[in-house]
PAZAMAR-886043 format. One record per residue (C-alpha): x, y, z; residue in three letters. Coordinates in steps of 0.5 Angstrom, whole numbers, padded with zeros to 4 digits, always signed. Example, Ala and Ser with C-alpha at 12.3 -4.5 7.8 and 13.67 -1.06 7.14 Angstrom:
BEGIN
+0025-0009+0016ALA
+0027-0002+0014SER
END
This chain:
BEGIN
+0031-0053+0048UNK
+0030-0045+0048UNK
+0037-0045+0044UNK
+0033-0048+0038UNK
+0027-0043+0038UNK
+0028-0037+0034UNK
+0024-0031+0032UNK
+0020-0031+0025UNK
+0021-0023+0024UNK
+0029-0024+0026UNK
+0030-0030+0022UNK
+0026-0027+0015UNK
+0031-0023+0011UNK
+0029-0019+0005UNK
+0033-0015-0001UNK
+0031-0013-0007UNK
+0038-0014-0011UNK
+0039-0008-0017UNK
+0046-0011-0017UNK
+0050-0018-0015UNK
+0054-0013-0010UNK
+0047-0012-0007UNK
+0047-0019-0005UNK
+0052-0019+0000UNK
+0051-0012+0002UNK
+0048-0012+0010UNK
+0046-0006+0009UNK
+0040-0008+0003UNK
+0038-0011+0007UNK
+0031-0011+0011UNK
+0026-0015+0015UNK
+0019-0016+0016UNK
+0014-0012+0021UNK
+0010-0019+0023UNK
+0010-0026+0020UNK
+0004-0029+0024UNK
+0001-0030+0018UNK
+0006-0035+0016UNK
+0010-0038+0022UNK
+0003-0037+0027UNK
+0002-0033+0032UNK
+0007-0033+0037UNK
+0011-0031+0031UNK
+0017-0036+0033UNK
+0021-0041+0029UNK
+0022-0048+0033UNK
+0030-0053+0032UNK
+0034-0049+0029UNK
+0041-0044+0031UNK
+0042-0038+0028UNK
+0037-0039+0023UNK
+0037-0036+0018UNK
+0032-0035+0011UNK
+0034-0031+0005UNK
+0028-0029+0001UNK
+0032-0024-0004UNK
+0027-0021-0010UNK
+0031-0018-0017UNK
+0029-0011-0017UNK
+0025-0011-0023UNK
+0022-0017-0025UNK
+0021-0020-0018UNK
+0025-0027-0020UNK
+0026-0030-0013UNK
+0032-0033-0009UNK
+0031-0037-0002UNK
+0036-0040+0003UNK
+0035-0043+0009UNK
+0041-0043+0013UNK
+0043-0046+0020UNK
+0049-0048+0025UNK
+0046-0054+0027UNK
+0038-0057+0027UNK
+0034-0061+0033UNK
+0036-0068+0032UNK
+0029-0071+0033UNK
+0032-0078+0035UNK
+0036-0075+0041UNK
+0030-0070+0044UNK
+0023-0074+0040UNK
+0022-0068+0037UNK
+0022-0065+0029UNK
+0024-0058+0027UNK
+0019-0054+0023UNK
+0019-0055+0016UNK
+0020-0048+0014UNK
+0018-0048+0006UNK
+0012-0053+0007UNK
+0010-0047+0011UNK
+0012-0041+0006UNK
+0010-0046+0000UNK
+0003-0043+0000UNK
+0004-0036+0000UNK
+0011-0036-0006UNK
+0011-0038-0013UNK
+0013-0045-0015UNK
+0019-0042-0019UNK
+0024-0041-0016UNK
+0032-0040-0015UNK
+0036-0044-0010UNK
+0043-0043-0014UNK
+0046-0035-0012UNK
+0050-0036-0018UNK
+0046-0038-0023UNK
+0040-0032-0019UNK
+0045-0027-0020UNK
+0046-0028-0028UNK
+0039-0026-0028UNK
+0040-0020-0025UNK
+0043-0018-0032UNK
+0036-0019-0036UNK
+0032-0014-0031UNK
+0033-0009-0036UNK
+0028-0013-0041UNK
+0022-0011-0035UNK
+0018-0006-0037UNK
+0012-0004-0033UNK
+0004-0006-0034UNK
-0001-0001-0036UNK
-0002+0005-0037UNK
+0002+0011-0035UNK
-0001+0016-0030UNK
+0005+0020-0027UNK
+0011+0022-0027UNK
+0015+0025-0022UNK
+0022+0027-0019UNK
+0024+0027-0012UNK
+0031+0030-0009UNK
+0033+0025-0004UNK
+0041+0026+0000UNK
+0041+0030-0006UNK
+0041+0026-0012UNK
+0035+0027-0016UNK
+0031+0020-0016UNK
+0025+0019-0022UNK
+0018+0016-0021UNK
+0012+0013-0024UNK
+0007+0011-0022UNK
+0002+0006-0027UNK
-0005+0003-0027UNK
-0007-0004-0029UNK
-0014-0006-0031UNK
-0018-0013-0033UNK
-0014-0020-0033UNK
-0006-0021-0036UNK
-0003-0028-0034UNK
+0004-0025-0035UNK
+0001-0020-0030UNK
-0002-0024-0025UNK
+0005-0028-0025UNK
+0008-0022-0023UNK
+0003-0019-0018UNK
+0002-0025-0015UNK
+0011-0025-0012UNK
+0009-0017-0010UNK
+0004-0018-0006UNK
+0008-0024-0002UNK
+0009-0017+0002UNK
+0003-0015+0005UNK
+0005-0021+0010UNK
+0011-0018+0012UNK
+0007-0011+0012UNK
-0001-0011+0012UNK
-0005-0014+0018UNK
-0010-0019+0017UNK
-0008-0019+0010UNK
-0010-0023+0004UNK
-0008-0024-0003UNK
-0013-0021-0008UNK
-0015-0026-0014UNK
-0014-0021-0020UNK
-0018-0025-0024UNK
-0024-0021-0021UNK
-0024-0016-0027UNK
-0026-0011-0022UNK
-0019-0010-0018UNK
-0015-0005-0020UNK
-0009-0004-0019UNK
-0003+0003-0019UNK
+0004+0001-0019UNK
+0010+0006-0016UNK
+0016+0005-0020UNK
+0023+0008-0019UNK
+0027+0009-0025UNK
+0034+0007-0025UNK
+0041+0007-0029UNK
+0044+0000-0028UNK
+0051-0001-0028UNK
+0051-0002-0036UNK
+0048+0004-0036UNK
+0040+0001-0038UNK
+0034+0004-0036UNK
+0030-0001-0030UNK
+0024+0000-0027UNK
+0023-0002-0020UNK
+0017-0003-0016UNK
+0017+0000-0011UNK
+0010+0000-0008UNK
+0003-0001-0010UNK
-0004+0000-0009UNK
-0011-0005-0010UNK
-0018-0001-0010UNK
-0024-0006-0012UNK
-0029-0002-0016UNK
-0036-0004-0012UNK
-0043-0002-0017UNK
-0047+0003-0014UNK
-0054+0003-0016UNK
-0056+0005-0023UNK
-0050+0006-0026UNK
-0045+0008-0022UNK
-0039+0005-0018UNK
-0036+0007-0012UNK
-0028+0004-0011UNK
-0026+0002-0005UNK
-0018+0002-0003UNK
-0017-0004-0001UNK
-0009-0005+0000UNK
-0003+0001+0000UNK
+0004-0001+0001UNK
+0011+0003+0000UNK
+0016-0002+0000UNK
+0021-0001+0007UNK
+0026+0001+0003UNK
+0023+0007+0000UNK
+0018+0009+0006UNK
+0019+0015+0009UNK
+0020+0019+0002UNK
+0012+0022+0002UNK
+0011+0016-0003UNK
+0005+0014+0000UNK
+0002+0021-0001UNK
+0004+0020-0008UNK
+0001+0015-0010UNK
-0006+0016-0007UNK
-0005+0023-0010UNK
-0005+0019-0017UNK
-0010+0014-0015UNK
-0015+0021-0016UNK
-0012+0023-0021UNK
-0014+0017-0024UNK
-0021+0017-0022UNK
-0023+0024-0023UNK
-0024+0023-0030UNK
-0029+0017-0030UNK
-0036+0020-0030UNK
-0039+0014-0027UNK
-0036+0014-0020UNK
-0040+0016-0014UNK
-0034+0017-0009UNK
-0028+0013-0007UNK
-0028+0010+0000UNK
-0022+0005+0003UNK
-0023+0000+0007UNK
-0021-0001+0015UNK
-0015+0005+0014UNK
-0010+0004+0020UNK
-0008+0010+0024UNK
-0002+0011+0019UNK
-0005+0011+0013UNK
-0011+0016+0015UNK
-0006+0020+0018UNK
-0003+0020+0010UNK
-0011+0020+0007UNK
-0012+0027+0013UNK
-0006+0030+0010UNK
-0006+0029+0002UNK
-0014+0031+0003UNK
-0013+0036+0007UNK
-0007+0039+0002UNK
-0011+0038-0004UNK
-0018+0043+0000UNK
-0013+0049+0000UNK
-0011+0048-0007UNK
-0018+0049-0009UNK
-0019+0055-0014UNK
-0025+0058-0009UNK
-0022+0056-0002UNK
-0022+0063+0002UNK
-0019+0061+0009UNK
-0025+0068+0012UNK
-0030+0065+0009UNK
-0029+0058+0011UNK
-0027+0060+0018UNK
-0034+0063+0018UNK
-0037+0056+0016UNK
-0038+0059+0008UNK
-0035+0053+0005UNK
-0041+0049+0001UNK
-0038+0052-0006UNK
-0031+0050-0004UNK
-0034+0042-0001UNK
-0037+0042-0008UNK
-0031+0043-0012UNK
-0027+0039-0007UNK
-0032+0033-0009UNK
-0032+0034-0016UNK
-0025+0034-0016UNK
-0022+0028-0012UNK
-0029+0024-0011UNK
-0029+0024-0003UNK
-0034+0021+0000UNK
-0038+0025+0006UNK
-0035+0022+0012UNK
-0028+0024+0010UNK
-0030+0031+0007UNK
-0033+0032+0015UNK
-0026+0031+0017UNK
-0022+0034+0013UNK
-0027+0040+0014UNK
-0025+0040+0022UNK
-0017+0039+0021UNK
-0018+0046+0017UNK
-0023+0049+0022UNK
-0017+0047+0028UNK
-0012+0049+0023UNK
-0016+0056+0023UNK
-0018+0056+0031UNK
-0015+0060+0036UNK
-0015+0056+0041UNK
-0013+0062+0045UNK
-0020+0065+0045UNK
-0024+0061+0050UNK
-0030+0062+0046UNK
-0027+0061+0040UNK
-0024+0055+0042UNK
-0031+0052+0046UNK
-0036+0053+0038UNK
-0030+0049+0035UNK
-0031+0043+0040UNK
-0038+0044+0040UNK
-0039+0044+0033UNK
-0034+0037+0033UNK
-0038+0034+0038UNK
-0045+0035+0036UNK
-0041+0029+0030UNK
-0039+0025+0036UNK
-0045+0025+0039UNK
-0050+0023+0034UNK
-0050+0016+0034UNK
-0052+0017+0041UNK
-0057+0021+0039UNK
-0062+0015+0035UNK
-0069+0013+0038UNK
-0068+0006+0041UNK
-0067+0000+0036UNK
-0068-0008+0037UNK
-0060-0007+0040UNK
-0061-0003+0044UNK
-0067-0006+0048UNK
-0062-0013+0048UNK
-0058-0009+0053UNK
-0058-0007+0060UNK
-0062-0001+0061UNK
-0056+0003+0065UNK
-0053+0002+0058UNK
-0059+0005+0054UNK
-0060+0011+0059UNK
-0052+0013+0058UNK
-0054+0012+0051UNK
-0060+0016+0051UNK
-0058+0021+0055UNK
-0053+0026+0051UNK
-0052+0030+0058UNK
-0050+0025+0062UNK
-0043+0025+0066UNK
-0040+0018+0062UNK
-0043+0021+0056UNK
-0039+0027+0056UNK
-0034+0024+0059UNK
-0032+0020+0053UNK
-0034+0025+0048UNK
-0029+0029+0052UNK
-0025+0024+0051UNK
-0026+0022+0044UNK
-0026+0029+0041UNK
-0018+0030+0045UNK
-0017+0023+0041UNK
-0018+0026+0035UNK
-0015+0034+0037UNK
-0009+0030+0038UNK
-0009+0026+0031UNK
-0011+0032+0027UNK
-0005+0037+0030UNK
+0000+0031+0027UNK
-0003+0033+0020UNK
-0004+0040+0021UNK
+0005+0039+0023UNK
+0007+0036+0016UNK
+0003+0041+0013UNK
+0007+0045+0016UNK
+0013+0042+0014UNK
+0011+0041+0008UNK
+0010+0048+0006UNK
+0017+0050+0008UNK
+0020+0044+0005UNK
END
């Protein structure tokens, strides 16, 4: 029976379709990183062969194409058993409307040029990508749109395929707010289309007593479109749009995977030194308060994150060839580190076995120092990634 389980992540194929060639262009092509959302855990698909599921979107207006094609399926007679039923299985997640006809998905394409965006407009920017000049804009969408939530909720179908433990967000919550990422294209008629190409989701939490504090929730550049410094773009806009509203306190970002950090380290690090007071002396010499201010002021970086953009520029300046310099440099991160080891005893910790209370309570003791060691290499090492694509950044 082994021939008839296939995986999920092999058998799941996405396009986003600007032209009927598209649809028959292997190359358009691009497949899910998880599907445990939808097909369960182990990620498997049981009775069928060479199982595929095409999940095609129009690039612009998002209007779906499904097909699932197979060479033979179990036969439920001949072995007692059934095959998954894979749309009872999608059918929770994709909108109702739907096309099953690739003849008549393929006429739809000829209206994309009709969608334009929701919103307003925050950004317009131009990258040269395999030398050709690409056009991109990115929009904010605030307070409910039934024709907006029809749209949104095919758009984030991806965050299955993309975003661990992630969940669709309800936009009648007039709290979220939502940035779209367009590219700007000519279609084979020469019209000008708008196509998504990654979005952000941010809940405005209240701050007492008149404030707010927004909360990143969800970030995602299409696969297509990765690896272009989109993503940095995007957080970039998102600030951009923040800055202005007096009544935020700061933007916080909920559970940043590793990836997305790195992005969030890099963007902030780089706005840091683009400050009209940054002075690289001055704040080797830890005189940055002035420079802090600015940084807050501007971007709305809550303190935990300004803590850690000011140690990835202070590695940045380090000599980590000069012993003591080097050794104040750990010193000065690890005094963070080993703060939540430094608390006076709480009702958690009386619960605990008392070998664990002491290596807590007592900073100076061989685990204890073990772990900040390890701990701090931990952080050296990711912070060295965001100092590289500075690097690379400047010199591009």
């Amino acid at each position: 029976m082994e021939h008839y389980i296939v995986s999920s992540n092999t058998a799941l194929e996405l396009k986003l379709v600007r032209k009927g060639s598209d649809i028959h262009d292997s190359k358009a092509a691009f497949y899910p990183d998880m599907t445990y959302q939808v097909f369960g855990n182990v990620e498997k698909i049981f009775g069928y062969k060479d199982l595929v599921i095409k999940m095609y979107y129009a690039a612009c207006s998002l209007k779906l194409y499904i097909n699932i094609s197979y060479s033979s399926k179990v036969n439920p007679e001949q072995f007692g058993v059934t095959a998954d039923n894979i749309m009872d299985k999608l059918k929770s997640y994709i909108s109702p409307s739907f096309f099953t006809n690739i003849d008549l998905f393929e006429k739809c394409l000829e209206d994309e040029s009709r969608y334009k965006p929701f919103g307003i407009q925050l950004d317009q920017f131009f990258l040269n990508i395999k030398d050709e000049k690409q056009v991109f804009e990115v929009y904010v969408v605030e307070g409910e749109n039934s024709l907006f939530k029809e749209y949104f909720d095919q758009l984030q179908t991806f965050v299955l395929w993309y975003i661990d433990s992630s969940n669709f967000i309800d936009i009648d919550d007039t709290k979220w707010t939502i940035f779209i990422i367009y590219e700007i294209f000519k279609n084979e008629n020469g019209d000008k289309c708008y196509s998504p190409v990654g979005y952000s989701t941010v809940y405005e939490y209240y701050a007492y007593p008149d404030k707010i504090r927004p909360r990143i929730s969800q970030m995602l550049i299409l696969p297509p479109f990765q690896r272009k410094g989109l993503c940095a773009k995007l957080l970039n806009s998102l600030y951009k749009h923040y800055a202005t509203k007096a009544d935020v306190v700061d933007i916080t970002v909920e559970s940043p995977n590793d990836e997305f950090q790195l992005i969030r380290d890099f963007v902030d690090v780089d706005n840091f030194h683009r400050l009209g007071t940054f002075d690289k002396e001055k704040f080797k010499k830890l005189h940055y308060k002035k420079m802090v201010e600015e940084f807050k002021d501007l971007y709305k970086i809550n303190q935990k994150q300004i803590r850690r953009v000011i140690e990835i520029i202070l590695l940045e300046v380090t000599n980590r060839f000069d012993k003591e310099e080097y050794k104040k440099y750990k010193d000065f991160v690890k005094s963070r580190l080993n703060w939540p080891f430094q608390k006076k005893p709480t009702k958690l910790m009386l619960a605990m076995p008392a070998e664990e209370i002491q290596k807590i309570q007592k900073p100076d003791s061989i685990e204890k120092l073990e772990e900040l060691d390890f701990e701090f290499k931990e952080l050296e090492f990711l912070y060295d990634k965001v100092i590289k694509r500075l690097e690379i950044n400047r010199t591009a």
